[in-house]
C-alpha positions as CSV (number, residue, x, y, z in Angstrom):
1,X,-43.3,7.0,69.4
2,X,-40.9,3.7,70.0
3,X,-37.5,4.5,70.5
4,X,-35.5,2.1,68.3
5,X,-31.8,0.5,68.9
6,X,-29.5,-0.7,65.8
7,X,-27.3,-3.9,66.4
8,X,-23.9,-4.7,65.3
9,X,-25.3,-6.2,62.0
10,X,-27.5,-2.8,61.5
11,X,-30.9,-4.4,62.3
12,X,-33.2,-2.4,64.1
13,X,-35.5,-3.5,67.2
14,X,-37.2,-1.5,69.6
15,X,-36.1,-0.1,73.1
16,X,-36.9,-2.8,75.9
17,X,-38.0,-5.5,73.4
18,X,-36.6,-9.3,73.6
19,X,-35.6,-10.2,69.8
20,X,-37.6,-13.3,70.7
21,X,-41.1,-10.8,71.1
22,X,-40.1,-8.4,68.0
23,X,-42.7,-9.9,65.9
24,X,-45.0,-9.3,68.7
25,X,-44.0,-5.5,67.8
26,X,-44.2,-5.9,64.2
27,X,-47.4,-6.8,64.1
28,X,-49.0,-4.7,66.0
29,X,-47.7,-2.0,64.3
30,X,-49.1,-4.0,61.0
31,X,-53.0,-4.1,63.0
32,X,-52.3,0.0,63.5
33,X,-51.6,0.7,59.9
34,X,-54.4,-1.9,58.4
35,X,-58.1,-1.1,57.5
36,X,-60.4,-1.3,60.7
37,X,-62.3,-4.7,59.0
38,X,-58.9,-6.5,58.3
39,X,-57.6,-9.5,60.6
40,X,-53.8,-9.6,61.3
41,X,-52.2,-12.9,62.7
42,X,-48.2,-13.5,62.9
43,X,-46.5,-16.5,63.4
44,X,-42.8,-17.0,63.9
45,X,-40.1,-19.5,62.4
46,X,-36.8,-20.5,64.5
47,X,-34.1,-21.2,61.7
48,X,-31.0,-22.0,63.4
49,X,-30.0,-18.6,65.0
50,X,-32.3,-16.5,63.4
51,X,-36.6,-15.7,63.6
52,X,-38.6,-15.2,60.5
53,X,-42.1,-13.6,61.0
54,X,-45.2,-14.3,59.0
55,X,-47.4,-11.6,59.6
56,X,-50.9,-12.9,57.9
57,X,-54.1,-10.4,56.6
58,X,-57.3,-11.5,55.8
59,X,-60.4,-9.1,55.2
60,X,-62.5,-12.4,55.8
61,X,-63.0,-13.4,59.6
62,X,-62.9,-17.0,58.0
63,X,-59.5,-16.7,56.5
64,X,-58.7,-15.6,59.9
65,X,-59.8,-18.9,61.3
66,X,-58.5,-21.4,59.2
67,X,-54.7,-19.5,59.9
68,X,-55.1,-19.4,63.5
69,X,-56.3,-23.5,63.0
70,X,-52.9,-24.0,61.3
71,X,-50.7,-22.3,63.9
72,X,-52.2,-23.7,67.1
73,X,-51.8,-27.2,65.2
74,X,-48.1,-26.0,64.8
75,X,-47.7,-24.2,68.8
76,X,-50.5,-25.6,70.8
77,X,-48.8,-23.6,74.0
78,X,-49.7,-19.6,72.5
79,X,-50.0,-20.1,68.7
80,X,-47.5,-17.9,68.0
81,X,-43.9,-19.8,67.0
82,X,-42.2,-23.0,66.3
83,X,-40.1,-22.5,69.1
84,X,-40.8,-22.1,72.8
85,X,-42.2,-18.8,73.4
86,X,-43.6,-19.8,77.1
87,X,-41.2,-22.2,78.3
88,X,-41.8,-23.8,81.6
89,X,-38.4,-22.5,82.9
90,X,-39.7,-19.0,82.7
91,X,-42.8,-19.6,83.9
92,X,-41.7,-19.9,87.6
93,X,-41.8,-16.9,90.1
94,X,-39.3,-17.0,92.9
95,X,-39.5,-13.5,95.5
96,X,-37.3,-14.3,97.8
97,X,-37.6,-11.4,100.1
98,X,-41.5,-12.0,100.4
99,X,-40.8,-15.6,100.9
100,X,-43.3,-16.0,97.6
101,X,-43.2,-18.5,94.9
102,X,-46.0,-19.3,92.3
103,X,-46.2,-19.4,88.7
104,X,-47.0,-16.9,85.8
105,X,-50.0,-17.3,84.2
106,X,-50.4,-18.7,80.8
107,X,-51.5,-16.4,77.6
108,X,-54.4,-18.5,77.5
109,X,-55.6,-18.3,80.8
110,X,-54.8,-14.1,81.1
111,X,-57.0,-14.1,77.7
112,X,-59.8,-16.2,79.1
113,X,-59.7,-14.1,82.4
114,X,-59.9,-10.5,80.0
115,X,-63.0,-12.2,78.3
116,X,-64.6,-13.3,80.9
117,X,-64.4,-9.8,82.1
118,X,-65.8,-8.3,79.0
119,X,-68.5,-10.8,79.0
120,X,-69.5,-9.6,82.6
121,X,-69.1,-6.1,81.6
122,X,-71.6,-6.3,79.2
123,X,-68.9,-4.8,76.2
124,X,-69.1,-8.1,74.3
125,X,-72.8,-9.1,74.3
126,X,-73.3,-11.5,71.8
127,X,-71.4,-14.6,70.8
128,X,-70.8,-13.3,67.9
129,X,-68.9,-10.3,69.3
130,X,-67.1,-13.0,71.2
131,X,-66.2,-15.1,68.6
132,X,-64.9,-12.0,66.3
133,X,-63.0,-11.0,69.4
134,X,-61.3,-14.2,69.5
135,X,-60.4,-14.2,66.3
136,X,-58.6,-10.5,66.5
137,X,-57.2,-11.7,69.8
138,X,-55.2,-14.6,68.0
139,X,-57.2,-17.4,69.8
140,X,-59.3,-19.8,68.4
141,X,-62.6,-19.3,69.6
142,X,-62.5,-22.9,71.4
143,X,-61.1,-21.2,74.2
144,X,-64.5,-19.4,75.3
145,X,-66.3,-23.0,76.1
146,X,-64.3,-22.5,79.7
147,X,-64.8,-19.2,80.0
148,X,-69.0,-19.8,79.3
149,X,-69.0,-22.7,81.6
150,X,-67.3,-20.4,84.5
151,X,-69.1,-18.1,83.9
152,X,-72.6,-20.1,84.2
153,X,-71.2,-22.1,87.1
154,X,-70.3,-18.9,89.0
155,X,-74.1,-17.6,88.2
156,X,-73.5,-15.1,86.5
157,X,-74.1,-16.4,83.0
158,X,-78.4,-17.1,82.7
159,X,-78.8,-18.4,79.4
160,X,-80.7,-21.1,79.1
161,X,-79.3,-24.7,77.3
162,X,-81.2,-23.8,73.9
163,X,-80.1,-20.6,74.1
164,X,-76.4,-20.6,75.7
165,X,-73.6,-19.5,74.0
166,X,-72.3,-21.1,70.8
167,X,-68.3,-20.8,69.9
168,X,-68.3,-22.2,66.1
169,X,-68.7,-20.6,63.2
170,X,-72.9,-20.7,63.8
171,X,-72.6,-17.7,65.4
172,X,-72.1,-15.8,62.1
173,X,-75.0,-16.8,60.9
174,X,-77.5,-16.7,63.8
175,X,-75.7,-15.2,66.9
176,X,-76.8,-15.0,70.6
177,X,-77.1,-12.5,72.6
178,X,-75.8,-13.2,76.6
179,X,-77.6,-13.3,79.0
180,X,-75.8,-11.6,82.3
């Protein structure tokens, strides 16, 4: 159970949560109480001071797609606001004491990297699995083209060029299975 906190102007937000990541919260808590075949996306809108969120259901994985189309047009960075979410200023990692700097990684590239593990792992097996995963994920399933070139570059990935893994809307239709 989320503890919750109440501001001056009686709003209510989590324990520990950024008012910037709130519709983060919101709508995961919207995924919890939907049907197990719905897709939920959110999107957020910067007015002046204050965040609107759009939290988006489809029961059609192509109403799913077409959404997540519109806002990675709108935030190419994470698809997920109008405003900066990922800003390069925050990106950096300074530990002083270690002597350590480097840079966070992207929400693109720590997706890619969970994918590529659940490729490998044999829990998504076909391209279709992928491509639904994507979609649940809040990423466009463009994104697995890297991952599927990695992947067969590294060896582990066997398909064959007839046979590799597809990341449009084919895969619906007539999907693939992976070859580890």
């Amino acid at each position: 159970m989320a503890l919750w906190r109440t501001t001056r102007a009686g709003n209510r937000f989590p324990e520990n949560v950024l008012y910037t990541d709130v519709h983060r919260v919101l709508a995961e808590k919207y995924r919890d109480w939907a049907p197990k075949d719905m897709f939920i996306g959110h999107f957020s809108i910067r007015k002046k001071s204050n965040i609107y969120g759009l939290i988006f259901g489809s029961h059609h994985w192509r109403g799913m797609q077409k959404f997540l189309e519109i806002v990675w047009k709108l935030d190419p960075a994470c698809g997920e606001a109008d405003y900066e979410i990922e800003s390069d200023a925050v990106q950096g990692e300074m530990y002083f004491e270690v002597g350590k700097t480097g840079f966070k990684k992207r929400k693109i590239e720590i997706f890619q990297k969970q994918l590529s593990h659940l490729i490998t792992n044999r829990t998504l097996a076909t391209d279709k699995t992928v491509f639904l995963h994507c979609l649940t994920s809040g990423f466009l399933p463009r994104v697995t083209k890297d991952v599927y070139i990695r992947l067969r570059d590294d060896g582990v990935l066997k398909n064959a060029k007839a046979t590799f893994p597809r990341y449009s809307a084919d895969v619906m239709k007539a999907p693939r299975r992976i070859e580890i």
